[in-house]
C-alpha positions as CSV (number, residue, x, y, z in Angstrom):
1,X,0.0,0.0,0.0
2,X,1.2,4.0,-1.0
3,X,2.1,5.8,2.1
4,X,-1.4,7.6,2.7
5,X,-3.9,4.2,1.8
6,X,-4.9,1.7,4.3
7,X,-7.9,-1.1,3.5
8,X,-11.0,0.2,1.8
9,X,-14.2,0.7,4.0
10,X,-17.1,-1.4,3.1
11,X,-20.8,-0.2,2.7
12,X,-21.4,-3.5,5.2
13,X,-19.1,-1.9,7.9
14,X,-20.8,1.6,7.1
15,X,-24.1,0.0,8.1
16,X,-22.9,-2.5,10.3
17,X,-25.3,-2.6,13.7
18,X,-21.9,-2.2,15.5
19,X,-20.6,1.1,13.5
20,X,-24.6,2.2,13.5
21,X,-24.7,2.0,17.5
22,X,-21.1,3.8,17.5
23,X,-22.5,6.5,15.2
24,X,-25.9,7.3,17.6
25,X,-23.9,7.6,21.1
26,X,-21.1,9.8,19.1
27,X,-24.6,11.9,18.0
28,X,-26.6,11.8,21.1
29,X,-23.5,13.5,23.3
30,X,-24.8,16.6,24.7
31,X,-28.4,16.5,23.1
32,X,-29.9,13.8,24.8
33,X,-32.9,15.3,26.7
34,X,-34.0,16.8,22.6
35,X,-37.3,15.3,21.7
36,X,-36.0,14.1,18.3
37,X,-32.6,12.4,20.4
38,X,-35.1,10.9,23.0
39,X,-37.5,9.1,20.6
40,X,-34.4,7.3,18.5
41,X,-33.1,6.4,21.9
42,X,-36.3,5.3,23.1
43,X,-35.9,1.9,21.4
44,X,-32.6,2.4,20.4
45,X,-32.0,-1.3,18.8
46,X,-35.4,-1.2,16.5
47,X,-34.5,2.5,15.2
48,X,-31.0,1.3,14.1
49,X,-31.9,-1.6,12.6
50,X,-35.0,0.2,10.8
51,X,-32.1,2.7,9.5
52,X,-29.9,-0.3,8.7
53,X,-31.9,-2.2,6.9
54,X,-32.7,1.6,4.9
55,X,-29.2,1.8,4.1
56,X,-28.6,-2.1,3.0
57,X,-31.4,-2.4,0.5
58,X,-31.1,1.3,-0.7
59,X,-34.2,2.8,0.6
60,X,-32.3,5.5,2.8
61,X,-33.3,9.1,1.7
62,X,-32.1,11.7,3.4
63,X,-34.8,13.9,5.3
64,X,-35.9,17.9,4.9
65,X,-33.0,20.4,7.2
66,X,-34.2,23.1,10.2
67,X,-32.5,26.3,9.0
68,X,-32.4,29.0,11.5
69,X,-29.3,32.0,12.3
70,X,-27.1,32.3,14.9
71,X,-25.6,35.3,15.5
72,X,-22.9,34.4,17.9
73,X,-20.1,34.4,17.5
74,X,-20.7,35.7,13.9
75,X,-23.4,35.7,12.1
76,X,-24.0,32.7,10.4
77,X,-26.7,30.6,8.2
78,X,-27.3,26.7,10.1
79,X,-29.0,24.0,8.3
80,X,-29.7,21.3,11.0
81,X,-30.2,17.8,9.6
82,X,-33.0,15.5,11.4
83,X,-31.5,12.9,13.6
84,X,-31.6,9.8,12.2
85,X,-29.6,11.5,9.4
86,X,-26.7,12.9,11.9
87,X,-26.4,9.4,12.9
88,X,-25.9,8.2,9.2
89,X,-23.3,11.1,8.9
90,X,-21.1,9.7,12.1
91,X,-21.3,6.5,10.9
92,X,-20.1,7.9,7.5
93,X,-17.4,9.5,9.1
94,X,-16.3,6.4,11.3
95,X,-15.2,4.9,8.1
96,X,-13.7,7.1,5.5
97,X,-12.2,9.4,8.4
98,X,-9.5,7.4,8.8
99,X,-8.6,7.2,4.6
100,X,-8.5,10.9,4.8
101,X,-6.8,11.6,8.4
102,X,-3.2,10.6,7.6
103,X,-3.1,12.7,4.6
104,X,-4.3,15.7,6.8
105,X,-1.1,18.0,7.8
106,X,-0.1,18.5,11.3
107,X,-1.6,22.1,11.7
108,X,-5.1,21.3,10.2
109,X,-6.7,22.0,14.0
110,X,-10.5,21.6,13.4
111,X,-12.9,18.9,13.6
112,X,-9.8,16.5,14.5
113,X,-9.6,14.3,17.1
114,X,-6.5,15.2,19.4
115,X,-6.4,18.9,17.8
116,X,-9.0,21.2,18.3
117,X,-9.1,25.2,19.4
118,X,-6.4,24.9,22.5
119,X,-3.9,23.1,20.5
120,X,-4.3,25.5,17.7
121,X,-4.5,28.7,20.1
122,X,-1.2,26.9,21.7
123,X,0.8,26.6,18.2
124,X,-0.4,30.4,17.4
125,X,1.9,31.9,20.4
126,X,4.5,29.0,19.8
127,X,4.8,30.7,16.3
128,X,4.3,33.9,17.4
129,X,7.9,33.8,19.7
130,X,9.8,32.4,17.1
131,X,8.5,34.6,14.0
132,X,7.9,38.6,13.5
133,X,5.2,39.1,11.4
134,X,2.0,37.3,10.6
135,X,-0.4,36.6,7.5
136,X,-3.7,36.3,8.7
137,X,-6.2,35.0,6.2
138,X,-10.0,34.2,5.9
139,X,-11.9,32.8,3.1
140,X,-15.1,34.1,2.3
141,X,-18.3,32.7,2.3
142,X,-16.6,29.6,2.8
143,X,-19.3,26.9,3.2
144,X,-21.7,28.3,0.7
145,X,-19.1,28.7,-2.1
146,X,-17.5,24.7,-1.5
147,X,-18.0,23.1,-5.2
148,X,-19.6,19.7,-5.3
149,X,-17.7,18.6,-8.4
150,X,-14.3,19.6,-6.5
151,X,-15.4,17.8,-3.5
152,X,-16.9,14.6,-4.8
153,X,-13.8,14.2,-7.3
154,X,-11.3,14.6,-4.2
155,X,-13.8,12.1,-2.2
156,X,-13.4,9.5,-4.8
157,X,-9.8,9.7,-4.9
158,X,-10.2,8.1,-1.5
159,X,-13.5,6.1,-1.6
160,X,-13.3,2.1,-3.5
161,X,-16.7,0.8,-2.2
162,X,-19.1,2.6,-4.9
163,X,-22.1,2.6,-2.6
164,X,-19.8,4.7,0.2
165,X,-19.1,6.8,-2.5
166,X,-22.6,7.1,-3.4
167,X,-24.0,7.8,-0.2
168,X,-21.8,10.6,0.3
169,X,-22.6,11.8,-2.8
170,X,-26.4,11.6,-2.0
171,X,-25.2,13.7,1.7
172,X,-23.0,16.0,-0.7
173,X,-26.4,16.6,-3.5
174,X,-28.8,16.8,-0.5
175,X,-27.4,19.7,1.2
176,X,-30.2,23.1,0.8
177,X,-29.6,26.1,0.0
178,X,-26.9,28.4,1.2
179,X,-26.6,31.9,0.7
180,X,-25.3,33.0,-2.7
181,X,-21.6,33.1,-3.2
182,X,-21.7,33.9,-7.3
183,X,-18.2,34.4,-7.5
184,X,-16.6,34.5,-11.3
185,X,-12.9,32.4,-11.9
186,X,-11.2,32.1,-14.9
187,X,-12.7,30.4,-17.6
188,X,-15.7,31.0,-16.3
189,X,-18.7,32.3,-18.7
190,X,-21.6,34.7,-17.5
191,X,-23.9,31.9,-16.1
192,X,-21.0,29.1,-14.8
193,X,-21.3,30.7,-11.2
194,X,-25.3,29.8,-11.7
195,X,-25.1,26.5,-13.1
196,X,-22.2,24.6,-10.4
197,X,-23.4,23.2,-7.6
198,X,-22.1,24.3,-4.4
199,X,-22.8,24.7,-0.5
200,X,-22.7,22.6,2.0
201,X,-24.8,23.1,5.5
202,X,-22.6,24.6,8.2
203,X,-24.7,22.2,11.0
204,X,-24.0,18.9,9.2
205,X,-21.0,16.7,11.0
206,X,-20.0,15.7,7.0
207,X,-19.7,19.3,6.1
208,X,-16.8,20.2,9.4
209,X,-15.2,16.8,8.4
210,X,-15.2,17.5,4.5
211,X,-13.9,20.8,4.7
212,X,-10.7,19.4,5.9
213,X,-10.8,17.5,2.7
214,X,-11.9,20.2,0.7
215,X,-8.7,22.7,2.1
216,X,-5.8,19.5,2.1
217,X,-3.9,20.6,-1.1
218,X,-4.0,24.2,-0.2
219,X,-2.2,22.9,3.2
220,X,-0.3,20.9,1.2
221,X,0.9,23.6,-1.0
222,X,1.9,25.8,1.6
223,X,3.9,23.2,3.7
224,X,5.1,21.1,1.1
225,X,5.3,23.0,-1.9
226,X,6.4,26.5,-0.5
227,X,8.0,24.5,3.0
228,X,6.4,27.1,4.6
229,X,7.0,26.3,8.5
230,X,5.0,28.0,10.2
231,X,1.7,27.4,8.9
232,X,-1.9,27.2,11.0
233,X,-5.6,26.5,9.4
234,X,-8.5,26.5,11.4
235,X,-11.6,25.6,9.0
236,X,-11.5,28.9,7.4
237,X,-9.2,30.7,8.9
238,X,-5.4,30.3,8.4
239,X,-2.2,31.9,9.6
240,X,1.3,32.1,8.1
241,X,4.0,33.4,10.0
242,X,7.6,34.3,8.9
243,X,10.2,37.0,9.6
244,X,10.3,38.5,5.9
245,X,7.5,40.9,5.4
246,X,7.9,40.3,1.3
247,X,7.6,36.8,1.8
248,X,4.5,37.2,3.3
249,X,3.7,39.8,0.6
250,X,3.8,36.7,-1.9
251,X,2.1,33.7,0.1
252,X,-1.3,36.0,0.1
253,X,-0.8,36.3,-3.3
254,X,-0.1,33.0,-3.7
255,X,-2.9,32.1,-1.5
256,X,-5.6,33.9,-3.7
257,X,-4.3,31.4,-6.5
258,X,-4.8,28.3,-4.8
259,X,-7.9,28.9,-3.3
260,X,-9.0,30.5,-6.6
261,X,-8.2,26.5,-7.8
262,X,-10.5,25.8,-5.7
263,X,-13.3,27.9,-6.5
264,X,-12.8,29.9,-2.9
265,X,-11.8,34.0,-3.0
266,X,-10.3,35.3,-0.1
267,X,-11.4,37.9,2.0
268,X,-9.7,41.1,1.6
269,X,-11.3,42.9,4.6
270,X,-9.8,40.2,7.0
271,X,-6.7,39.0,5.3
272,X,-4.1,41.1,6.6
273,X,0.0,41.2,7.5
274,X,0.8,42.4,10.6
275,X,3.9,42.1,13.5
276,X,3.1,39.3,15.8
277,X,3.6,42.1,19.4
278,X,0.0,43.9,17.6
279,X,-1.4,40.6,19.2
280,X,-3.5,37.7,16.8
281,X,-7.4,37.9,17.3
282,X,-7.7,34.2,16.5
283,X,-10.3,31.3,18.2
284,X,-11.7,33.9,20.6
285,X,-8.6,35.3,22.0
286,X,-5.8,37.6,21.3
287,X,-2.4,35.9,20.9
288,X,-0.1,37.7,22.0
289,X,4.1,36.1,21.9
290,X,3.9,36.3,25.9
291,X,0.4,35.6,27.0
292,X,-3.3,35.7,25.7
293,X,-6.1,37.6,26.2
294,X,-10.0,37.5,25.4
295,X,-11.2,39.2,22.8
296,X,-13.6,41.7,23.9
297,X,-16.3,40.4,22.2
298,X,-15.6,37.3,23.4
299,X,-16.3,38.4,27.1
300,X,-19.4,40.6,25.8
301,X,-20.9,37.1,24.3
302,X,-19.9,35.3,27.9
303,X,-21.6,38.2,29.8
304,X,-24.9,37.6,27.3
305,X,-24.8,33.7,27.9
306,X,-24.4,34.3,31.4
307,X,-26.8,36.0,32.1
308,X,-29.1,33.8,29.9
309,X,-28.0,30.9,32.2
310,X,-28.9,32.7,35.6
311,X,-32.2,33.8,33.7
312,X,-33.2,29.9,32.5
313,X,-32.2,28.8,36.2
314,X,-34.3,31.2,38.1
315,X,-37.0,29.9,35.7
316,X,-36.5,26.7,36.8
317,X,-35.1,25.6,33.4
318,X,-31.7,24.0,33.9
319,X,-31.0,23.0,37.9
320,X,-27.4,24.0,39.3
321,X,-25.7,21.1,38.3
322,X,-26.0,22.0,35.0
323,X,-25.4,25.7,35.7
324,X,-22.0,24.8,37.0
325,X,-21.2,22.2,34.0
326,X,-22.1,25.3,31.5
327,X,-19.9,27.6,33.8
328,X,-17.0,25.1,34.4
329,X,-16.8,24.8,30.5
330,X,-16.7,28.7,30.0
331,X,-13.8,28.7,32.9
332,X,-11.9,26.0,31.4
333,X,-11.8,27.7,28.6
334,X,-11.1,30.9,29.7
335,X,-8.3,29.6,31.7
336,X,-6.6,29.1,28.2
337,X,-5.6,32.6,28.4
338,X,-3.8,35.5,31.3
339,X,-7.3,35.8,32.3
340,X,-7.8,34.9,36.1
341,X,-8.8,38.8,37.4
342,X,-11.1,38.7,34.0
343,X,-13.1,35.5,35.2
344,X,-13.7,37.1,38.4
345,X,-15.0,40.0,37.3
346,X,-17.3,38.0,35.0
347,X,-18.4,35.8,37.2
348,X,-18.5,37.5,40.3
349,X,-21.9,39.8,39.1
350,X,-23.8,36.6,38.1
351,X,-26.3,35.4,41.0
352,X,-28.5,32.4,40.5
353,X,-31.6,31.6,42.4
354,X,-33.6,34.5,43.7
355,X,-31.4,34.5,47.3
356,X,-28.7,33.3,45.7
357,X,-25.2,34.9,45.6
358,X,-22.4,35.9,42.9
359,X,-21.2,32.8,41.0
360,X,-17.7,34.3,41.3
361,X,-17.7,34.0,44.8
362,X,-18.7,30.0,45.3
363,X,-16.8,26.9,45.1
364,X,-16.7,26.4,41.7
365,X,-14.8,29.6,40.7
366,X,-12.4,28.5,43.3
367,X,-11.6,25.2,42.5
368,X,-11.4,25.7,38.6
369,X,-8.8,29.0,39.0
């Protein structure tokens, strides 16, 4: 085998009992007190073999999405999938993960198992005390401009078993519409931008996973073609650092070709170079080389959820275990950055419970500082 293959999936292990019971715990985590969640759980055993047997004789259709906007912490167009569906896409993703994973590049952070926002946030200020300056780039309108033709050709690069492939091509032709990214390339004619296929839903497990697929070769290019070493991507945003200014200078050039490859433009408002001391607004916080700080907006959107939280609890909504699960997370993550004063202050003005007093001033404060 090449250095990057490993044995083909099957579409039996795809809808194997086994990977469909792997696929409904990895989708029920945190949302299994929804209505939807609670009734596939109810009889967990009949519901998977129902969807296996959907899958094996080719009856599966996907269903109709929920689209709603969230405006936190941008905002942003989500397409939520019905359940039985999320479960198909984790079980999709249990076996062709792996044909893509060892492909991926180190600093791919997102939607990776062992990576994720702290290791990226981590490898942002290692970078930032070994280089001066910084290209920070964005691509725009990324998930509704991703081309199906460009992704289902890259997927079959990868994908033997023809009814895999097709079932992520049925995922991939399923997803609704997204808003319009008509953006012209070269060779295109007045109505190619109409007539492509593109957008994929930003709620849909597949479409975080696929992304990373979508992006390889321009991470490839950059660390392998350019041996650029310092080199970050987080879904949509990236970061190049290097001492040479004019370097720089010709990677975001040479970044609007590749992505342009791809279909993808850059975003000019939020593709900038810039020395490394200005500090990196990246995953929430500002990087700076010798600590970290919260964005401001990112402690406006934690005063917001806050007091949502103490709201929903004097309600009688969520009880104070889960108050202190919610707040533990938003401490843990805080914690990430110089920030201990900061989580006082946030936390300290939050009561729950009508005679209850400051969160900031209780155990849990204490014992996650």
């Amino acid at each position: 085998m090449g250095r990057h293959e490993q044995a083909a999936p099957t579409f039996e292990a795809l809808a194997s009992f086994e990977n469909l019971f792997l696929a409904a715990r990895a989708a029920q985590r945190g949302k299994r007190f929804k209505p939807a969640v609670a009734r596939f759980h109810h009889d967990l055993a009949a519901s998977l073999v129902e969807l296996r047997d959907e899958l094996l004789e080719g009856r599966y259709r996907p269903g109709p999405y929920r689209t709603f906007t969230i405006y936190e912490p941008s905002r942003r167009f989500i397409s939520a999938a019905p359940y039985r569906d999320r479960v198909v896409h984790h079980a999709l993703c249990n076996v062709i993960g792996p044909l893509f994973e060892r492909s991926f590049i180190f600093d791919s952070y997102a939607n990776r198992v062992g990576k994720g926002t702290h290791r990226a946030l981590d490898r942002c200020t290692g970078y930032a005390r070994r280089y001066g300056y910084v290209l920070q780039g964005d691509v725009r309108l990324f998930f509704p401009s991703i081309d199906h033709e460009i992704l289902l050709a890259r997927l079959r690069r990868r994908i033997r078993d023809s009814r895999v492939m097709e079932l992520a091509r049925t995922i991939v032709g399923h997803s609704n519409a997204q808003p319009p990214a008509e953006f012209y390339f070269p060779g295109d004619d007045l109505f190619t931008p109409f007539e492509r296929r593109k957008g994929l839903p930003i709620g849909n497990l597949t479409s975080q996973f696929w992304a990373n697929v979508y992006l390889d070769p321009f991470d490839h290019h950059f660390r392998d073609e350019l041996g650029v070493p310092g080199y970050i991507r987080y879904v949509d945003d990236f970061l190049v650092f290097s001492d040479d200014k004019e370097a720089l200078a010709a990677w975001l050039d040479v970044a609007r070709q590749q992505l342009a490859r791809l279909r993808l433009e850059i975003n000019e408002r939020k593709s900038r170079i810039y020395p490394v001391g200005e500090g990196i607004p990246f995953l929430g916080f500002r990087v700076f080389p010798r600590q970290r700080r919260l964005l401001s907006k990112s402690v406006k959107r934690a005063r917001r959820r806050l007091a949502r939280l103490a709201e929903a609890h004097r309600r009688g909504e969520i009880d104070m275990k889960g108050v202190s699960r919610s707040v533990a997370a938003w401490i843990a993550h805080a914690a990430h950055g110089n920030t201990e004063g900061l989580r006082r202050r946030v936390l300290g003005g939050v009561v729950f419970g009508a005679g209850g007093r400051p969160c900031g001033s209780g155990r849990l404060l204490e014992q996650q500082s």
